[in-house]
C-alpha positions as CSV (number, residue, x, y, z in Angstrom):
1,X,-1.0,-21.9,72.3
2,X,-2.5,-18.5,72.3
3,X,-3.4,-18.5,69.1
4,X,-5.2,-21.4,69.2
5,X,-6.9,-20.2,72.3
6,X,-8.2,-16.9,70.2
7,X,-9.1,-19.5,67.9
8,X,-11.5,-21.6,69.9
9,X,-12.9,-18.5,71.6
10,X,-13.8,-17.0,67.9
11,X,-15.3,-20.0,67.2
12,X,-17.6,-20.8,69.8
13,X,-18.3,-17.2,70.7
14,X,-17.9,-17.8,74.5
15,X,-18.0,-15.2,76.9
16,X,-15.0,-13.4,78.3
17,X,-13.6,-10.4,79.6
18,X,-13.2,-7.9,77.0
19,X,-11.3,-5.3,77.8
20,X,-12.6,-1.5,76.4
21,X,-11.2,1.2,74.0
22,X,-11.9,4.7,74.1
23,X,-11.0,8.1,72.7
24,X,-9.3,10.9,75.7
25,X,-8.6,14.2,75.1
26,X,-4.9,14.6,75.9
27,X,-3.6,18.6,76.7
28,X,-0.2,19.4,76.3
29,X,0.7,22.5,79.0
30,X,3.7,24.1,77.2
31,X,1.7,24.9,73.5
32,X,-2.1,24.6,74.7
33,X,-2.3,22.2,72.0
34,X,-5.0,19.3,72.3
35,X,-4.5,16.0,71.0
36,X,-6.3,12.6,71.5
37,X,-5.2,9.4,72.7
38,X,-6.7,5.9,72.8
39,X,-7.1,5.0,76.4
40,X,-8.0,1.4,77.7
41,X,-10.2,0.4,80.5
42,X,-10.3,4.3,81.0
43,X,-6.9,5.0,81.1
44,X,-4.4,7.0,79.0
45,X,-2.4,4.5,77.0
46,X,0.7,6.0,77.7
47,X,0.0,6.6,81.6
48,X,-0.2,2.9,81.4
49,X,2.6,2.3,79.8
50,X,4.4,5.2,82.2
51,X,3.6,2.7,85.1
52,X,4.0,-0.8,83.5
53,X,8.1,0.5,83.1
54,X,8.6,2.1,86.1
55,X,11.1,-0.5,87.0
56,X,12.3,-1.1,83.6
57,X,15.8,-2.0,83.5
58,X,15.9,-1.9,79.9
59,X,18.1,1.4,79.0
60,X,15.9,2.1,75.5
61,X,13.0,1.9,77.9
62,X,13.8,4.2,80.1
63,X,15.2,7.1,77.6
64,X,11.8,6.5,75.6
65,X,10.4,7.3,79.1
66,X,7.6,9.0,80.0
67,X,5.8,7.6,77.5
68,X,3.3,10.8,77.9
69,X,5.5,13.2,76.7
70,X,4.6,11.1,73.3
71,X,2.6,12.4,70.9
72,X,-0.4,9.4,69.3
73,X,0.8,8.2,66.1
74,X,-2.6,8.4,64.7
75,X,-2.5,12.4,64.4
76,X,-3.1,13.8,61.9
77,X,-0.7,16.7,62.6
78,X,2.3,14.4,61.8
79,X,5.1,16.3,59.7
80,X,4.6,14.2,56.6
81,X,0.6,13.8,55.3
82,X,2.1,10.6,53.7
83,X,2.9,8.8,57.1
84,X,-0.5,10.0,58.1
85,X,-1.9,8.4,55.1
86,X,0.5,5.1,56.2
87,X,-0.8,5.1,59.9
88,X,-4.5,4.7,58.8
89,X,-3.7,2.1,56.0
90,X,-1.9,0.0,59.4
91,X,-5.1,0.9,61.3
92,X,-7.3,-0.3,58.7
93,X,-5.4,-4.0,58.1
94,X,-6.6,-6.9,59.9
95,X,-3.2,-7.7,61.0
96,X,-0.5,-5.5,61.4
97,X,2.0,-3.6,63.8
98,X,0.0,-0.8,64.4
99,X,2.2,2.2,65.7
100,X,0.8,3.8,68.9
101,X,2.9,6.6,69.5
102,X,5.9,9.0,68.5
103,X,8.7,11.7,69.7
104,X,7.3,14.3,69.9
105,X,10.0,16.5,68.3
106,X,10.4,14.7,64.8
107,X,6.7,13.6,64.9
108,X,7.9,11.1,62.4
109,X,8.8,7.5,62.0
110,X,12.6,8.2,62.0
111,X,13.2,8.4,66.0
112,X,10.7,6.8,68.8
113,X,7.6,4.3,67.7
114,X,6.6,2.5,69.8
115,X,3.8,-0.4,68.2
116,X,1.0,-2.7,69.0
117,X,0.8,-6.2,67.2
118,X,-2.7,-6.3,66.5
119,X,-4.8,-9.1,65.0
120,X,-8.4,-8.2,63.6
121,X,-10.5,-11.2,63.6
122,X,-14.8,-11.4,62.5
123,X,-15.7,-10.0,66.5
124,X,-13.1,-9.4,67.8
125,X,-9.7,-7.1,67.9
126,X,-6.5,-8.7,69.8
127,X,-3.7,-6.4,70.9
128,X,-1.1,-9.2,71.8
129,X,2.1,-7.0,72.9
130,X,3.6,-3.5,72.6
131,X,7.1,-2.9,71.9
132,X,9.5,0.2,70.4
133,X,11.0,0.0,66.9
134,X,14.8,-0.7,66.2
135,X,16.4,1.6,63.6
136,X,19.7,-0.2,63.8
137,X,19.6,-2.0,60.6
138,X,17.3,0.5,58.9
139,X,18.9,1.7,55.3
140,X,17.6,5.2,54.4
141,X,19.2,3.8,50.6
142,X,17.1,0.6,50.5
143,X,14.2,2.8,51.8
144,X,14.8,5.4,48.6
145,X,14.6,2.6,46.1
146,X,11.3,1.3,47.6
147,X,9.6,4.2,46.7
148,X,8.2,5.2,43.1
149,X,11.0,2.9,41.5
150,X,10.0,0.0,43.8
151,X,8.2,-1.4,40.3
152,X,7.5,-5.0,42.1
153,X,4.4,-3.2,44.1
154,X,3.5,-1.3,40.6
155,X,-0.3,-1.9,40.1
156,X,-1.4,-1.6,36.7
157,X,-2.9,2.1,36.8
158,X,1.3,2.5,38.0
159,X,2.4,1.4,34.7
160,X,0.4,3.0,32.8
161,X,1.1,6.1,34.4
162,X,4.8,6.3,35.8
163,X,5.8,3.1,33.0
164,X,7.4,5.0,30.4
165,X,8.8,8.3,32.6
166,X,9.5,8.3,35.8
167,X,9.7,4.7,36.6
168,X,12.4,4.9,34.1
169,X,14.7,7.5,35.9
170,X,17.4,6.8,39.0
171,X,17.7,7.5,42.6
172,X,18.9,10.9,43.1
173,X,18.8,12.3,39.4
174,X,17.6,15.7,38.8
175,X,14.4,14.3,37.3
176,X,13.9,11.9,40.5
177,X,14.5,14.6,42.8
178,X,12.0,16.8,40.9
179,X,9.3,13.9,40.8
180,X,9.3,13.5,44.6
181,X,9.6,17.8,45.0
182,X,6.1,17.7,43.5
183,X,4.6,13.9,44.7
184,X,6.1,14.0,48.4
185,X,3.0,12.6,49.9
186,X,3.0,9.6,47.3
187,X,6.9,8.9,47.4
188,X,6.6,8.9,51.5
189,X,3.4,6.8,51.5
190,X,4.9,4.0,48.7
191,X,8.1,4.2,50.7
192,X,6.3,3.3,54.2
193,X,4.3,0.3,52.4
194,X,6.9,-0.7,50.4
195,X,9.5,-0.9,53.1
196,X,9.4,0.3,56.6
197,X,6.0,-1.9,57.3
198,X,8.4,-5.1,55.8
199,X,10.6,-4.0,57.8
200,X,8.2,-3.7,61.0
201,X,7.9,-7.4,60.1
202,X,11.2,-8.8,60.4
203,X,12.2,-10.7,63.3
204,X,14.1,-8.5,65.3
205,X,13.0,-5.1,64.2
206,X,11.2,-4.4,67.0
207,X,11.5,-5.3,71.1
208,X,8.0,-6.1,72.6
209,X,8.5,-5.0,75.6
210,X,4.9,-6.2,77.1
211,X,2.7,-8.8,76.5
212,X,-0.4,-7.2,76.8
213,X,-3.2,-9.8,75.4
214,X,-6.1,-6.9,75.2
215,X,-9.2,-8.1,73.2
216,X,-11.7,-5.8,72.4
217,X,-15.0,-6.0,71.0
218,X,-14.7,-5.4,67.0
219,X,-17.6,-2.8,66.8
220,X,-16.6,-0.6,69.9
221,X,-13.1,-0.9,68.4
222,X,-14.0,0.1,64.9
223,X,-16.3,2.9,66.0
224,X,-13.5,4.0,68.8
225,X,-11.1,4.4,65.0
226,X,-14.2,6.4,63.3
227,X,-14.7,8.3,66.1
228,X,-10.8,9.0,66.6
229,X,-11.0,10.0,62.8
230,X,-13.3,12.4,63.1
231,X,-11.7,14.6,65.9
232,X,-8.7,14.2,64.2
233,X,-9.9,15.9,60.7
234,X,-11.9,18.8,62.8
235,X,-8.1,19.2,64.3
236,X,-6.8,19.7,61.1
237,X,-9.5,21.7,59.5
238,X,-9.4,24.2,62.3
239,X,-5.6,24.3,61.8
240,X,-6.3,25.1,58.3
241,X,-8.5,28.0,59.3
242,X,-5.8,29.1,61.7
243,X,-2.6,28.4,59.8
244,X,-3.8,29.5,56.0
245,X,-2.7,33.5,55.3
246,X,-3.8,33.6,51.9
247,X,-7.1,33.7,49.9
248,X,-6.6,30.3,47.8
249,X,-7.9,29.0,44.4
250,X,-9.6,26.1,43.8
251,X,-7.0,23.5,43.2
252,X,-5.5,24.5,46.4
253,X,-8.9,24.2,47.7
254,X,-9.4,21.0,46.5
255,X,-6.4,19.9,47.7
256,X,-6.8,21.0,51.5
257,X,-10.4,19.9,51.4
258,X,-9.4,16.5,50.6
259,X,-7.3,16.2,53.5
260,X,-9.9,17.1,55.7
261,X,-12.8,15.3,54.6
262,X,-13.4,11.8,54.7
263,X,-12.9,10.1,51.3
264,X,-11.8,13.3,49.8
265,X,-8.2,11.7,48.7
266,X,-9.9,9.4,46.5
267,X,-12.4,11.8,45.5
268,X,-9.7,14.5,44.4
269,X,-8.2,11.3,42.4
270,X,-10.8,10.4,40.8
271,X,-11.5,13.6,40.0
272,X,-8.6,14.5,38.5
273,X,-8.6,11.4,36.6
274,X,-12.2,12.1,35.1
275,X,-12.0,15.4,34.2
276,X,-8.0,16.7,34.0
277,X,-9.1,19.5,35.5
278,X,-10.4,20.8,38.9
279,X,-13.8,21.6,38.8
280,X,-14.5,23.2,41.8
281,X,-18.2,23.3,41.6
282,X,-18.5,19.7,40.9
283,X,-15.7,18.4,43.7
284,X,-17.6,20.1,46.5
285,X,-20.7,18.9,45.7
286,X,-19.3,15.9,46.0
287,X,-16.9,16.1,48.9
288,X,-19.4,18.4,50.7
289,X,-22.9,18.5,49.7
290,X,-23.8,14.8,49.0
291,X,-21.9,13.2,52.5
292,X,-23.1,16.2,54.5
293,X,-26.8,15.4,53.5
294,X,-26.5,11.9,54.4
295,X,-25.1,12.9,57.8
296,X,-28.3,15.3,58.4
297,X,-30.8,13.0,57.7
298,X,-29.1,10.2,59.6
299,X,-30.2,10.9,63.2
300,X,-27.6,8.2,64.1
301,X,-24.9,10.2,63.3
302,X,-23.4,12.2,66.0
303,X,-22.7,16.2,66.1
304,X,-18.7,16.0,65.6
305,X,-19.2,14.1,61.9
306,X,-21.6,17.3,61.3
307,X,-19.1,20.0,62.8
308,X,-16.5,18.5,60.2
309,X,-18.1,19.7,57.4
310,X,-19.0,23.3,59.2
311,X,-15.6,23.8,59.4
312,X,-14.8,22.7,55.7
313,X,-17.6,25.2,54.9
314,X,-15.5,27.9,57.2
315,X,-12.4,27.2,55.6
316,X,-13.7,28.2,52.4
317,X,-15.8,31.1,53.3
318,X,-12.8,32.5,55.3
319,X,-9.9,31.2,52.7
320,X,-11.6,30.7,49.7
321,X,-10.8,33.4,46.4
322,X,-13.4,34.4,43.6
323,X,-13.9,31.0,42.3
324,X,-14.4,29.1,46.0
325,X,-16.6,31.6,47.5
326,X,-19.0,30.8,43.8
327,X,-18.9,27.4,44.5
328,X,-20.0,27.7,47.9
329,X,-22.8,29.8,47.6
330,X,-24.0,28.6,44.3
331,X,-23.2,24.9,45.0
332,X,-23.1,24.5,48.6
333,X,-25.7,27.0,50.0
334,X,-28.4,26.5,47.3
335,X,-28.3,22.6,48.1
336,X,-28.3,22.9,51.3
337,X,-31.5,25.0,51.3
338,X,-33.4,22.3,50.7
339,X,-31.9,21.1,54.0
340,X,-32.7,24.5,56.0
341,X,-35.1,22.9,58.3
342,X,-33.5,19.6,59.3
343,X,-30.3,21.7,59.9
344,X,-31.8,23.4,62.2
345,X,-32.9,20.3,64.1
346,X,-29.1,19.9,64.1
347,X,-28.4,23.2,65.5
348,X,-27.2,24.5,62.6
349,X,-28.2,28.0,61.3
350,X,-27.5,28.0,57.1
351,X,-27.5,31.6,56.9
352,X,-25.2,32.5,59.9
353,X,-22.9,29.8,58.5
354,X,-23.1,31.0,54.7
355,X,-24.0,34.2,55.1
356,X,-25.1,36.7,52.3
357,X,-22.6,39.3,53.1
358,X,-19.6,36.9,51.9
359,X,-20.6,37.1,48.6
């Protein structure tokens, strides 16, 4: 019945109540550390959750419980990049159970996740209930096999690659072990689509605990994800620039950049699969020079999409060895001259953010 209700409504456009989906900061005391958190009709989604169980006889419920002392599973400060990469590919699908949040100590998917089943339709996004996952019948075995030797989901780029190597190896050999030492982020990710989002998906794998029936508007809700995105990468990036003790070269470069910016995991895969090599000069004016541009001229676009690629410019002025700090003068900076002005209308200052002096 409520399907067909969402149904009609779709069809004949009517008007209803939507209910609204925005972006809060959320401050944890004890670290200082600021995340964000979706939060709907202008409250924190796990405050509303906190007071929806109050009287929750359910025991699961109430050691999950408070729900704000749960971190949002779209962070991208998750342990493993490769359920990062997972929780966006969820976010993206037009159905899905789309996790919401995560204990805070594992920051994983192997202990608390508690999911929305949500339903994407032409204008408009459905959050039908929430519940928590049940491990119970989870096999950490099954879950290995589903991984680079799960050959049903092989594309054909997979065979061609992994057809005559590593496909060919076994769980747990020295040369598997190996493989997934140096591809972590691409075992984890094939192992998440593979099987824990089938297993999301069988009847009983997770309690839905509330029956929420949200509905937003599909362009508030996709811009609430972009936006969401955004704060998330210039989390990371100034992570990097916190975290990173080293000057780095440019694969290493590359391959933090990538994480950062938006697109740059494809980029940095195509380019590798171009060229066989990084080319540092040509990956940045890529993943820097022509999206940063766009975002200049684009008076649409707001100041945090521009302050992510200030920061990836930090990163690699403070970070970046012999070979980064070329690229970014003689790549970056030189392009972006042509820009000097309109920066400036964006309150950005090239020379105080590239200056000579670094050279």
């Amino acid at each position: 019945m409520l399907k067909q209700w969402k149904q009609w409504k779709d069809c004949f456009r009517i008007n209803v109540d939507m209910n609204h989906i925005d972006v809060i900061v959320k401050n944890y005391e004890k670290t200082e550390y600021v995340e964000y958190e979706p939060a709907i009709d202008g409250c924190a989604l796990s405050e509303w959750l906190d007071r929806y169980t109050a009287d929750s006889n359910d025991k699961q419920i109430n050691f999950i419980r408070p729900f704000s002392n749960l971190i949002p599973a779209w962070s991208y400060a998750l342990d493993w990049y490769g359920d990062v990469l997972f929780t966006w590919k969820l976010l993206e699908m037009d159905e899905a159970p789309v996790p919401l949040l995560m204990c805070e100590d594992d920051a994983d998917y192997s202990c608390v996740v508690i999911v929305a089943e949500v339903e994407k339709k032409d204008d408009y996004v459905y959050w039908n209930r929430i519940g928590y996952v049940n491990h119970d019948n989870e096999s950490f075995d099954e879950e290995k096999r589903m991984g680079i030797f799960c050959l049903e989901a092989y594309s054909d780029e997979d065979w061609e690659k992994y057809g005559d190597n590593i496909a060919l190896a076994n769980v747990d050999s020295d040369e598997w072990r190996q493989w997934i030492s140096e591809h972590w982020t691409e075992e984890l990710f094939r192992r998440r689509m593979n099987y824990t989002l089938p297993y999301y998906k069988t009847e009983g794998s997770i309690t839905w605990f509330v029956d929420t029936d949200w509905i937003f508007d599909r362009r508030e809700y996709e811009s609430m994800l972009k936006k969401y995105q955004v704060l998330q990468r210039i989390n990371l990036a100034k992570s990097e620039i916190d975290m990173t003790m080293k000057k780095i070269n440019k694969e290493e470069c590359a391959e933090i950049l990538s994480r950062i910016l938006p697109g740059g995991i494809r980029l940095l895969k195509k380019h590798y699969d171009d060229y066989g090599e990084m080319l540092i000069h040509l990956f940045v004016s890529e993943a820097i020079n022509e999206p940063f541009i766009e975002l200049i001229r684009n008076q649409a676009s707001s100041d945090k999409e521009l302050e992510l690629y200030v920061y990836a410019i930090k990163f690699m002025l403070l970070h970046g060895d012999e070979n980064v700090l070329n690229a970014l003068h003689v790549t970056v900076y030189e392009r972006l001259c042509d820009e000097k002005e309109m920066l400036k209308k964006r309150g950005i200052d090239l020379e105080c953010l590239i200056p000579e002096e670094s050279t």
